[in-house]
N, C-alpha and C positions, 0 to 999 in steps of 0.2 A: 496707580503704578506700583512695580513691584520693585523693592529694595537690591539693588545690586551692587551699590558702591559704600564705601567707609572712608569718610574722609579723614585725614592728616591733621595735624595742627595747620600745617604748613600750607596745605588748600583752603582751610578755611579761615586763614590770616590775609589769604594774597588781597581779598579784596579790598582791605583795610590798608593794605602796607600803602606805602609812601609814594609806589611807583609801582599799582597793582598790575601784575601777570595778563595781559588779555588772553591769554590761552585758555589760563584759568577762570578768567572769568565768562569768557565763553562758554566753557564747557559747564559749570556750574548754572548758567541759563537755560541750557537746555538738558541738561539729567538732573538738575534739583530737587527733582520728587522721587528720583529713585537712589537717593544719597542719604545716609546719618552717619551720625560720629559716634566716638564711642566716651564712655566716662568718662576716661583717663586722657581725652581729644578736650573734654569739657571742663576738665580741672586744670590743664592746661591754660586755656582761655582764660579764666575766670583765675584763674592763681597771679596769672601774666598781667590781666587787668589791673588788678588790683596792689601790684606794686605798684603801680606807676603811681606819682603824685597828685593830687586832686587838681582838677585843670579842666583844659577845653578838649587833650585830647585824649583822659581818663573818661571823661564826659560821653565822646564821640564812641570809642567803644564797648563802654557801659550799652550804649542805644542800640548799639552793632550787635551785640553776644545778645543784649532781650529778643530785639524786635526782628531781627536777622535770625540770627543761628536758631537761639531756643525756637522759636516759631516755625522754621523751616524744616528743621532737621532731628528726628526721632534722637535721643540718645539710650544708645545700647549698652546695657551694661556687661560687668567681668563677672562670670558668673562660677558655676563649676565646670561646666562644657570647657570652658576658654581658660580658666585656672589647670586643669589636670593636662591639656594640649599645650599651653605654655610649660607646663614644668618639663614635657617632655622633650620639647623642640630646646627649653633653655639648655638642658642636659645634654642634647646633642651637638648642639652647636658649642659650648662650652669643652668636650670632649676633641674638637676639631680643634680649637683652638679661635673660635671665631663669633665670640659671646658680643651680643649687641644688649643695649640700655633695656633694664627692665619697663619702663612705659612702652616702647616699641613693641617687647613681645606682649606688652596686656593688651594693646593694640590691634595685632599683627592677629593674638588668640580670638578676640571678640571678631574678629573681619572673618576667619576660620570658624567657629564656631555658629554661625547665621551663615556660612554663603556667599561673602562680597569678596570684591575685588578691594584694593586697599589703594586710594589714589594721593600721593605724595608729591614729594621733588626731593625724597631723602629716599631712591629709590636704593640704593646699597644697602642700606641695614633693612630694610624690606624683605629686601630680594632674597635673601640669605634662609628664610622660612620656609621650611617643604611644605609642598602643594599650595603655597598662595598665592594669587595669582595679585601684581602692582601693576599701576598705572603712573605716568606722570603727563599730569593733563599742561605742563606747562610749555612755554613757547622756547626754555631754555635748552640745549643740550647735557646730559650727561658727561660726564668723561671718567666712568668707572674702568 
């Protein structure tokens, strides 16, 4: 199957959270193979992980980020393609007045730079990027 999604932190947390999204985790059931994350999705995880205290549920997604994410999901990296289109979308949006968190545009670049859609629940600082096309695969409403 061919790549057309870039997941979130936030899509690929839900199924871990406390009170996981069935939206999300539907939709992750059935486009799984046409889904990866990108670096900066992955240093997320693995940064996040690793604060937490040694335990049962550091434990739980230590097993989650190997045998889940790594396994399932290619990770894409920030390359030049995605660095030179981020500097330029940061400078515009910056210029409006409307500058979002730098991992969002390494992000948002890497999703641009391959072709995907980019599927969140943080669709506001997404959405703000010319020509990228979000999704939010969850069960929640916006209220942008």
């Amino acid at each position: 199957m061919t790549l057309r999604y870039l997941l979130d932190t936030s899509t690929v947390s839900s199924p871990i959270a406390r009170i996981p999204d069935s939206g999300i985790v539907e939709r992750l059931e059935e486009q799984g193979e046409a889904c990866a994350i990108a670096a900066p999705v992955w240093h997320e995880l693995t940064f996040g992980c690793s604060r937490l205290p040694p335990g049962r549920r550091r434990a739980a997604l230590e097993t989650y980020l190997r045998d889940v994410v790594r396994a399932s999901f290619p990770i894409l990296p920030y390359d030049d393609v995605a660095a030179a289109w981020h500097g330029h979308e940061r400078a515009r949006l910056e210029r409006r007045g409307r500058p979002v968190p730098d991992v969002d545009g390494q992000i948002a670049a890497i999703a641009h730079a391959n072709g995907l859609v980019i599927v969140t629940v943080n669709t506001k600082n997404f959405s703000r990027f010319a020509g990228l096309k979000v999704e939010d695969w969850s069960k929640r409403i916006d209220r942008i």
